[in-house]
Structures are given as structure tokens and as C-alpha cells.
VOFI-77605 format. One record per atom (N, C-alpha, C, O): x, y, z; residue in one letter. Coordinates in Angstrom, 2 decimals. Layout:
% VOFI-77605
       x       y       z koltor
       X       Y       Z      A
...
***
This chain:
% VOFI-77605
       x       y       z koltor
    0.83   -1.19    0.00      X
    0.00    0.00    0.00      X
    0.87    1.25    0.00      X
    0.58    2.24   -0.68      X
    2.08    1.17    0.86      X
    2.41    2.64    0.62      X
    3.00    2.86   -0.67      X
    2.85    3.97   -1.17      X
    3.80    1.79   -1.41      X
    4.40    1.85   -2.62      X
    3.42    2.93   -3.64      X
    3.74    3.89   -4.34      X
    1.94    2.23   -3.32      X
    1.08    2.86   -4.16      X
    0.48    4.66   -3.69      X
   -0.20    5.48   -4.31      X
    1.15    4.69   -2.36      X
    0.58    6.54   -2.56      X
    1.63    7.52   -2.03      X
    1.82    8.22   -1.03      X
    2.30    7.21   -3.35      X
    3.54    8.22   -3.48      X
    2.52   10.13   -3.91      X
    3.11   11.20   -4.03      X
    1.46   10.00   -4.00      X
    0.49   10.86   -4.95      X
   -0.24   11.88   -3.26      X
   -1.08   12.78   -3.27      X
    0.46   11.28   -2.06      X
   -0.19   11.93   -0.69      X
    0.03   13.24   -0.77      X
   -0.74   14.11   -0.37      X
    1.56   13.50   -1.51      X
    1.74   14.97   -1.29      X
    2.85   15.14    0.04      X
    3.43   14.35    0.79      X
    2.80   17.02   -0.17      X
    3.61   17.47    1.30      X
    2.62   17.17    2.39      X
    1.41   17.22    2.19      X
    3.15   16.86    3.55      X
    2.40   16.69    4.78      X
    2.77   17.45    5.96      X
    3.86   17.25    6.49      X
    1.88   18.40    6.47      X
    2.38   19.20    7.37      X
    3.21   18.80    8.55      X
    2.79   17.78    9.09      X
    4.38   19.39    9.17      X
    5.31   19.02    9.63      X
    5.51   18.34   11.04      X
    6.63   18.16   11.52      X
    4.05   17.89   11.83      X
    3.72   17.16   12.04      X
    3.13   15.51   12.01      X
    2.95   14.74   12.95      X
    2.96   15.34   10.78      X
    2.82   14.37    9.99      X
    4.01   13.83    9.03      X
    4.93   14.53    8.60      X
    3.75   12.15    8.73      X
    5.00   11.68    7.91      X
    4.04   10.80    7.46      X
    3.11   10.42    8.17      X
    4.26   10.35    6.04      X
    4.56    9.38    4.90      X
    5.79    8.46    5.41      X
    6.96    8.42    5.05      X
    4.84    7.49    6.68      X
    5.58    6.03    6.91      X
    5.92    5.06    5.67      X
    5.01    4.43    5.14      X
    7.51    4.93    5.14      X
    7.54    3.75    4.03      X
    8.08    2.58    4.52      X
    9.31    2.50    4.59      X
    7.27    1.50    4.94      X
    8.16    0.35    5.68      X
    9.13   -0.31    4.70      X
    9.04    0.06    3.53      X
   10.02   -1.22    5.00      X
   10.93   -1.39    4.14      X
   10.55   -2.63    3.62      X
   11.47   -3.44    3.47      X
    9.39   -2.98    3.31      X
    8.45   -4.49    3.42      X
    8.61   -4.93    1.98      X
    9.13   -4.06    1.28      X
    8.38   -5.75    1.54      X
    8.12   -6.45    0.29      X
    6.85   -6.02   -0.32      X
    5.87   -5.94    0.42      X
    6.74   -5.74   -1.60      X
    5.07   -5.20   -2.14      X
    4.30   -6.22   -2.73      X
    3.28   -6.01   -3.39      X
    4.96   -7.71   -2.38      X
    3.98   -8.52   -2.79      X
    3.31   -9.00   -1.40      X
    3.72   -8.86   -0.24      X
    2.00   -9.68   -1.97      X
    1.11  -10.06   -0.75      X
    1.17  -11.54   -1.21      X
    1.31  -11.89   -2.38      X
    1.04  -12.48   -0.01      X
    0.91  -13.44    0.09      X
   -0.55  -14.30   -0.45      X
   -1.51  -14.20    0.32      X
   -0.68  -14.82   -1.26      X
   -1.46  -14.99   -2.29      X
   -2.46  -16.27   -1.19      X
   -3.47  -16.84   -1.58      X
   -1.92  -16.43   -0.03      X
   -2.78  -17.25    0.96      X
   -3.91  -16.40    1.36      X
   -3.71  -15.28    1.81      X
   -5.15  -16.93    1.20      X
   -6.40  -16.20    1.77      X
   -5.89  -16.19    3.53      X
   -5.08  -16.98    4.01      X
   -6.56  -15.13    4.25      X
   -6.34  -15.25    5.56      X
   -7.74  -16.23    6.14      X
   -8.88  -16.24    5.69      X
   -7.23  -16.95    7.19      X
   -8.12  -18.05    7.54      X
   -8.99  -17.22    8.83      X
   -8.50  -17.82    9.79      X
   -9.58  -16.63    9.19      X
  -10.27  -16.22   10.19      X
  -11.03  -17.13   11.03      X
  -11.48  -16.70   12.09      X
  -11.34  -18.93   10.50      X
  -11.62  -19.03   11.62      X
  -10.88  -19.58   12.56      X
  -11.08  -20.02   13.69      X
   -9.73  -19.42   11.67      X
   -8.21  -19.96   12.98      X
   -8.05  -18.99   14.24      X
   -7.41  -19.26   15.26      X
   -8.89  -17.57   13.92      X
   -8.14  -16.93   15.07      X
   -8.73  -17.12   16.13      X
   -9.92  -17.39   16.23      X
   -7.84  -16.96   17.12      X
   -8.33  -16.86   18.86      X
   -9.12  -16.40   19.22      X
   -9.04  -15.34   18.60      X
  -10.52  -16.26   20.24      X
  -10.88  -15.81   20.50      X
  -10.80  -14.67   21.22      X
  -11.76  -13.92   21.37      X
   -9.79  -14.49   21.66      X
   -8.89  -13.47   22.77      X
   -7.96  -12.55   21.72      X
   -7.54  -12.85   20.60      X
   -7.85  -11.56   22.35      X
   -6.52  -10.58   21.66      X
   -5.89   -9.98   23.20      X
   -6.64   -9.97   24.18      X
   -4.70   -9.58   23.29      X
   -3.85   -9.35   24.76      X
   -3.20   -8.11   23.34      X
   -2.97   -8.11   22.13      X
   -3.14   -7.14   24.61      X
   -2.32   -6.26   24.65      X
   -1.61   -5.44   26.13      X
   -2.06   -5.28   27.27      X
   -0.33   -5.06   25.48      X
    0.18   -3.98   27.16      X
    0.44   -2.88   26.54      X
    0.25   -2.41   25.42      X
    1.22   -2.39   28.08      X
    1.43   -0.80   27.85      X
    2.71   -1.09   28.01      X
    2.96   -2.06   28.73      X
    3.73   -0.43   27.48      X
    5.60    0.03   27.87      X
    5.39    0.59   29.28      X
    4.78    1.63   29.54      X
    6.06   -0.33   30.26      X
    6.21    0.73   31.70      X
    4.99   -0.24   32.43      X
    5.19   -0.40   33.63      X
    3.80   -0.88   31.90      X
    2.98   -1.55   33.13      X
    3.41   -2.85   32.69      X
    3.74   -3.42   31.65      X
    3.22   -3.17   34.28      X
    2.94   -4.95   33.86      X
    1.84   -5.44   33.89      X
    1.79   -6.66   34.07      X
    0.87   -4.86   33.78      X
   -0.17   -5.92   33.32      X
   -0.65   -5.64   32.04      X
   -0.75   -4.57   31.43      X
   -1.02   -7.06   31.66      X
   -1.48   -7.57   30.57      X
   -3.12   -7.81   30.13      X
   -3.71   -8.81   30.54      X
   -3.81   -6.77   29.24      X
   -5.01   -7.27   29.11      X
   -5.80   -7.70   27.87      X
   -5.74   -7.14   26.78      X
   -6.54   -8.75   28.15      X
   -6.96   -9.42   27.39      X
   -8.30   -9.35   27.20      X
   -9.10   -9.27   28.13      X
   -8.70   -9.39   25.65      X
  -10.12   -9.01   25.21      X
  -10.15  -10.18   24.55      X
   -9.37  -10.93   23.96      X
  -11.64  -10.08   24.91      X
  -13.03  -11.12   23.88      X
  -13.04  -10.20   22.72      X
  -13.33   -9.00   22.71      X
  -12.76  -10.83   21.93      X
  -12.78  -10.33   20.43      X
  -14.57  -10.86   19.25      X
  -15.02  -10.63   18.13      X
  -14.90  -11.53   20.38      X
  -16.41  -11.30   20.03      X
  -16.93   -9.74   20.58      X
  -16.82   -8.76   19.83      X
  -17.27   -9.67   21.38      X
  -17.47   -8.62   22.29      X
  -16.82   -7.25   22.14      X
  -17.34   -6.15   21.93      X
  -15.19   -7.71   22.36      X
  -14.45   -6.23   22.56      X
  -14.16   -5.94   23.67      X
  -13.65   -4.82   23.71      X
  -14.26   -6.52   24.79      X
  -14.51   -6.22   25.99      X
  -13.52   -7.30   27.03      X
  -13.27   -8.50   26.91      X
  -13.19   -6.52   27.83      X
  -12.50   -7.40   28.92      X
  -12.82   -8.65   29.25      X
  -13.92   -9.01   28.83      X
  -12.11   -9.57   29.98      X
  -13.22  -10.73   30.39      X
  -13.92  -10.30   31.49      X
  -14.98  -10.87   31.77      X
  -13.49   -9.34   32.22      X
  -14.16   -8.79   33.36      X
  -15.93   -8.03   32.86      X
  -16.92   -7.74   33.54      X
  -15.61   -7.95   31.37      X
  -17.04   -7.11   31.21      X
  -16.48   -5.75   30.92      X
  -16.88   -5.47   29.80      X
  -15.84   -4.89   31.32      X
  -15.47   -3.92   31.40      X
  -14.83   -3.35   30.02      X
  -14.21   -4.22   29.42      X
  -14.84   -2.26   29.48      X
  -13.91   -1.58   28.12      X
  -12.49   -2.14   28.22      X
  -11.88   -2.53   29.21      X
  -12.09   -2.09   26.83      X
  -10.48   -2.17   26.73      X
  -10.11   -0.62   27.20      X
  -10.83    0.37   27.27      X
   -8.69   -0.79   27.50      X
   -7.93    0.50   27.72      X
   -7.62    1.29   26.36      X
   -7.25    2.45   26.22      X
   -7.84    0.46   25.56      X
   -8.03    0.67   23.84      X
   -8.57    1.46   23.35      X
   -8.16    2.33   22.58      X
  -10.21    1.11   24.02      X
  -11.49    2.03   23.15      X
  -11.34    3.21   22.97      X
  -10.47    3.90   23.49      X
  -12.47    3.70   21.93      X
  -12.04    5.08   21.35      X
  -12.48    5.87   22.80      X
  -11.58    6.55   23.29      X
  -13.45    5.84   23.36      X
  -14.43    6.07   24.47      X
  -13.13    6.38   26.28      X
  -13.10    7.33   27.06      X
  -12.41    5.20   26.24      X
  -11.41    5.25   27.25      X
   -9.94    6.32   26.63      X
   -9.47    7.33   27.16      X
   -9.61    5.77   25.63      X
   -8.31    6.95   24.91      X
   -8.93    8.44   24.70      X
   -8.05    9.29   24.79      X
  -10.09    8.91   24.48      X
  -11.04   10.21   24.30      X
  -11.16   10.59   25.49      X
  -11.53   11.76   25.63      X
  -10.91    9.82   26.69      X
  -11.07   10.53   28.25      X
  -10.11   10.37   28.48      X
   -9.95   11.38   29.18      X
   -8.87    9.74   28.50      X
   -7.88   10.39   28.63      X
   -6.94   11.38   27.85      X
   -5.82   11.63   28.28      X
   -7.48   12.00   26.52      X
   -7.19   12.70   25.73      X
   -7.42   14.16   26.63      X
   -6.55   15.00   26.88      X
   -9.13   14.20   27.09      X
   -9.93   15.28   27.63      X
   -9.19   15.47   28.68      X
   -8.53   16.50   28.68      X
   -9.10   14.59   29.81      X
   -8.03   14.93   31.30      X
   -6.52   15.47   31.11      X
   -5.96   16.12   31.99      X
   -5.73   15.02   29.50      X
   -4.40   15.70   29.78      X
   -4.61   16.80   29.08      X
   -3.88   17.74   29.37      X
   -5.40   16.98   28.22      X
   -5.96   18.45   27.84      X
   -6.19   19.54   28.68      X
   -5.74   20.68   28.55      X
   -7.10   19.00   29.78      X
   -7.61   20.21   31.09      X
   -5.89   19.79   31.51      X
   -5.36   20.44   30.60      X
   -5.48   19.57   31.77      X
   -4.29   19.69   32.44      X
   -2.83   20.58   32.15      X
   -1.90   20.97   32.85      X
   -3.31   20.68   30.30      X
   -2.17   21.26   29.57      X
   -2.84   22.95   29.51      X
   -2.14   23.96   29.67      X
   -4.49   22.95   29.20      X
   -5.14   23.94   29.22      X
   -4.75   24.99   30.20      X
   -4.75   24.74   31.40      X
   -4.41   26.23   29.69      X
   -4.28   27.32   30.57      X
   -5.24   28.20   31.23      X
   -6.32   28.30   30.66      X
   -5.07   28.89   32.39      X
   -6.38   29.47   32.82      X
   -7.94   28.30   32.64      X
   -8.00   27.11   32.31      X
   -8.88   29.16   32.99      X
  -10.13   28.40   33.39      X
  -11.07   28.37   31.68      X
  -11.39   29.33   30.97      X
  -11.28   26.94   31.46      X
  -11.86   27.11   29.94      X
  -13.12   27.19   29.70      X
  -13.87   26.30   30.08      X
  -13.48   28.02   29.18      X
  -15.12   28.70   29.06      X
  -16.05   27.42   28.21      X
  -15.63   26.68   27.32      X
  -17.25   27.46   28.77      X
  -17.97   26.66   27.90      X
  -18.07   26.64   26.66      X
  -18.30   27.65   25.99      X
  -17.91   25.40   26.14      X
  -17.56   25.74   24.24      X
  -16.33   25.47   24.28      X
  -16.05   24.68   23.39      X
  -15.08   25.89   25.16      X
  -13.88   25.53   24.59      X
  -13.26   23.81   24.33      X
  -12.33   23.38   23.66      X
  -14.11   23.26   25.06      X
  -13.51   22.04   25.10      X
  -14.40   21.72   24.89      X
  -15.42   22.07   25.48      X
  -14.30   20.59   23.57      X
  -15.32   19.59   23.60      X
  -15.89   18.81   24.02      X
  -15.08   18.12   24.65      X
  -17.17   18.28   24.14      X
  -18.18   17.45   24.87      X
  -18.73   16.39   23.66      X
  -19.96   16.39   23.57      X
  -18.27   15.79   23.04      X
  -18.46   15.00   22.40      X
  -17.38   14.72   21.23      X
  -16.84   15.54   20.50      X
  -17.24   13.46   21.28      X
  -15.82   12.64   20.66      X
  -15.76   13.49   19.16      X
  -14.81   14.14   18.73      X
  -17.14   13.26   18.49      X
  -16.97   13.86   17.25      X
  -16.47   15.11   16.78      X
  -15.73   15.37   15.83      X
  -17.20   16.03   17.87      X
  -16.68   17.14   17.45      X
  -15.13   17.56   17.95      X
  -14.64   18.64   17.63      X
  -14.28   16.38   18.95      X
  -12.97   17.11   19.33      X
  -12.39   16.82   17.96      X
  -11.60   17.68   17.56      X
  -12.67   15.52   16.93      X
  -11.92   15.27   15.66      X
  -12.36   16.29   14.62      X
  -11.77   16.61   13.58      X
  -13.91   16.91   15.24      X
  -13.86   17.79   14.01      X
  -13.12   19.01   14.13      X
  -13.00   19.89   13.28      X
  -12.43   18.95   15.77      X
  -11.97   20.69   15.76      X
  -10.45   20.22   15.64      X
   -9.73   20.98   16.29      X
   -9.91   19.42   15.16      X
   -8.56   19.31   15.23      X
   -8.16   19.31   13.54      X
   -7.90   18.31   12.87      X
   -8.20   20.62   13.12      X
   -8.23   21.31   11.55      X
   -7.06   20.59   10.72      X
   -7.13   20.26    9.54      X
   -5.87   20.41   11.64      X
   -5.00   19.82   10.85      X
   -5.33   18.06   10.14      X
   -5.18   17.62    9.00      X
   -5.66   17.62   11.06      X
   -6.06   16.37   10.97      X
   -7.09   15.99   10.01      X
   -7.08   14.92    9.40      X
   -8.12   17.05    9.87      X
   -9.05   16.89    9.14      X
   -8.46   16.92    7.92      X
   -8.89   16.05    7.18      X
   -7.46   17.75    7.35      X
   -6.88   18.42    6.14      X
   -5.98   17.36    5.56      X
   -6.11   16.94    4.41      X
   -5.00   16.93    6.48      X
   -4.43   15.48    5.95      X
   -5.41   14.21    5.48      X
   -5.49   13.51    4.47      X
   -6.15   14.32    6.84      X
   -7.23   13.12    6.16      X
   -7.56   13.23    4.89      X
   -7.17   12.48    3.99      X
   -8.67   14.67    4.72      X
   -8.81   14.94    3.34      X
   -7.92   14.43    2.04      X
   -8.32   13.80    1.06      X
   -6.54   14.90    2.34      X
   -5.63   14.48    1.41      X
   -5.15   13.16    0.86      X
   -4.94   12.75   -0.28      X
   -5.03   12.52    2.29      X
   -4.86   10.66    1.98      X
   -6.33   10.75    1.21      X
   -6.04   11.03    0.04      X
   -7.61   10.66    1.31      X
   -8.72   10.44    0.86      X
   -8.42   10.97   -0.74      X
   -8.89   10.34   -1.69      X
   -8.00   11.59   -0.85      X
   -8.08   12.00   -2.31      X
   -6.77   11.08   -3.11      X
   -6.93   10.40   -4.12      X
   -5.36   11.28   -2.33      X
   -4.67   10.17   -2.78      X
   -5.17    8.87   -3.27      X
   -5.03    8.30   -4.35      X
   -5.83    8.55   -2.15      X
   -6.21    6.67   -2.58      X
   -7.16    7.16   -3.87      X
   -6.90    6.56   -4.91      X
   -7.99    7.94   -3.93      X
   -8.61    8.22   -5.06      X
   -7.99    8.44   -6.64      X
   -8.32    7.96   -7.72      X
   -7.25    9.11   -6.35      X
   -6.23    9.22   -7.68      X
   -5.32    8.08   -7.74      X
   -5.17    7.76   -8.92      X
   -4.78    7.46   -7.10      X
   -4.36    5.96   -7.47      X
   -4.82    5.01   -7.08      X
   -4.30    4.11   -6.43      X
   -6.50    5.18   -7.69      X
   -7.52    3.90   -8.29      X
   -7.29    2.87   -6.76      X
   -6.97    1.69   -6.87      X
   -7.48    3.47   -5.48      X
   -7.35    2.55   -4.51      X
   -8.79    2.52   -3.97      X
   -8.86    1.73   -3.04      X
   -9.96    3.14   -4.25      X
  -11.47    3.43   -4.22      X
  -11.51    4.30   -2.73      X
  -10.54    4.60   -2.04      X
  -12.72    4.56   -2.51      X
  -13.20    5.15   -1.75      X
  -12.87    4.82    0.09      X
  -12.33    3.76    0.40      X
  -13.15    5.56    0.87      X
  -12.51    5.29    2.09      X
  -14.10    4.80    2.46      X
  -15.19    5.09    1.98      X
  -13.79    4.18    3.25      X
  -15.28    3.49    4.06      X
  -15.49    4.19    5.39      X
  -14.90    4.07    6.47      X
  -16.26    4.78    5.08      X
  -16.95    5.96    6.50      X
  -17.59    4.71    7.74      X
  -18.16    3.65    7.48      X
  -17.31    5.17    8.80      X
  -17.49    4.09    9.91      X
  -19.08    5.33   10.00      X
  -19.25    6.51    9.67      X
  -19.97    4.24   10.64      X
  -21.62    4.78   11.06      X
  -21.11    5.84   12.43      X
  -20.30    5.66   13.34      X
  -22.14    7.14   12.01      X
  -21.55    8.19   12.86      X
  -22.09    8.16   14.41      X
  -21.70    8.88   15.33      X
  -22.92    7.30   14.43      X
  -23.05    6.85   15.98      X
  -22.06    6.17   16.41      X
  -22.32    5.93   17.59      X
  -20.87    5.63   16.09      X
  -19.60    5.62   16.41      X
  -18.68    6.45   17.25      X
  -17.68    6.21   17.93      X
  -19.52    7.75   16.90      X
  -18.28    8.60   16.88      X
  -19.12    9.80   17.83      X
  -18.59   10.79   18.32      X
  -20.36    9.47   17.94      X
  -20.84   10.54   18.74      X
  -21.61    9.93   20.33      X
  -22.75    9.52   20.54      X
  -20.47   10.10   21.23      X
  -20.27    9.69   22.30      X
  -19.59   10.95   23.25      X
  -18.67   11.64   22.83      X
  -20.06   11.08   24.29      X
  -19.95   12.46   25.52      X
  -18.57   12.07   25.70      X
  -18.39   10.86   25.81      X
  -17.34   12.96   25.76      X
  -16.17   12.70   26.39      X
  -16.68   13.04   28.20      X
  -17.23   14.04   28.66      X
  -16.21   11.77   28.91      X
  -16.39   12.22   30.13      X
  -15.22   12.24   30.81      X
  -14.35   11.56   30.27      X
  -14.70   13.15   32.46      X
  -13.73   13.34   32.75      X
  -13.18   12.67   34.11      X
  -12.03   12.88   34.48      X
***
């Protein structure tokens, strides 16, 4: 894939055009899905514990969110925000819902835009929009 979007453009200087040093052929083996595990484990660098999700579900075995979810990473996005935030922030400044903190982060939107048009110009089709009740969820603190 990246071979194919040399067409991304400049990217503001925050952003990079990752080229892994990978092979551009794909393995012509279908992937077997029902080999996989039911479980997925992930950690953090620095903790030791290890947690493991139902990959039916998504969810801990405890029941509980991954440390993953967009929902858990969006509240801790909001808490080091108030923390970096100067002075006292007026209503309106900080967002109250997941969607709109991605819609106020202008840069992000603008790159996106751009990959989106890349894959478009090299015949890679359309990006698949995730359902926007996804995405519209209260950041809580």
C-alpha cells in the first residue's frame, strides 16, 4: 500500500509518509479467520499488566472496556488536555463529544482529506466511513 501513494503529497510538519521497508507482494494465501483466537492481549511500555479481550465482544473478560477504546483513549485525551489547558476554559472551549474534538482538530481533518483524495487518484477506491453513531459519544472526565 504505501508503494502505491507516493500521490499523498507534502504533509504538514507534524505528519509523515511512513515507508516500511516491506516487500510489495502479498501473500497470495487467503487469511483463515476461523483460525483466530478468541482473545486478543495487549500492554502498555512501563505496566505490567497484561489485558486481554473477547474479540467477540471487545470487551475485557471482566465485562469492562479495553484501555483501547475510542471512548477510554477520548477521556484520557480530555483529562491531559484540562491539564495542559491554561487558565479556566469557558464553555464551548472544550469539547463534549468525541466527534466534534476530531472535528476541531483542523489539521487532521486536512491530511485526512488528502490521503482520501490520494487513494482516489491511485484507483485505490473510496474510504469506508465508519456509522456516525460511532463517533458521537460524551467525552467524560
Amino acid at each position: 500500500m504505501s508503494h502505491r501513494m507516493e500521490g499523498v503529497g507534502q504533509l504538514p510538519a507534524s505528519y509523515r509518509h511512513n515507508r516500511p521497508l516491506l516487500s510489495g507482494v502479498s501473500d497470495a494465501e487467503a487469511r483463515q479467520p476461523g483460525k483466530s483466537p478468541p482473545f486478543s492481549v495487549n500492554w502498555v511500555v512501563g505496566s505490567v499488566d497484561l489485558e486481554i479481550i473477547n474479540t467477540t465482544t471487545g470487551r475485557r473478560s471482566c465485562g469492562g472496556p479495553s484501555r483501547l477504546c475510542k471512548h477510554v483513549l477520548s477521556a484520557r485525551w480530555a483529562r491531559l488536555y484540562g491539564r495542559l489547558s491554561t487558565g479556566t476554559p469557558s464553555p464551548g472551549d472544550t469539547p463534549s463529544m468525541y466527534c466534534e474534538a476530531k472535528l476541531g482538530a483542523h489539521t487532521y481533518q486536512s491530511v485526512k482529506q488528502q490521503l482520501f483524495k490520494a487513494f482516489q487518484k491511485a484507483g485505490l477506491g473510496t474510504w469506508v466511513r465508519k456509522p456516525p453513531e460511532q463517533q458521537q459519544f460524551l467525552l467524560t472526565l
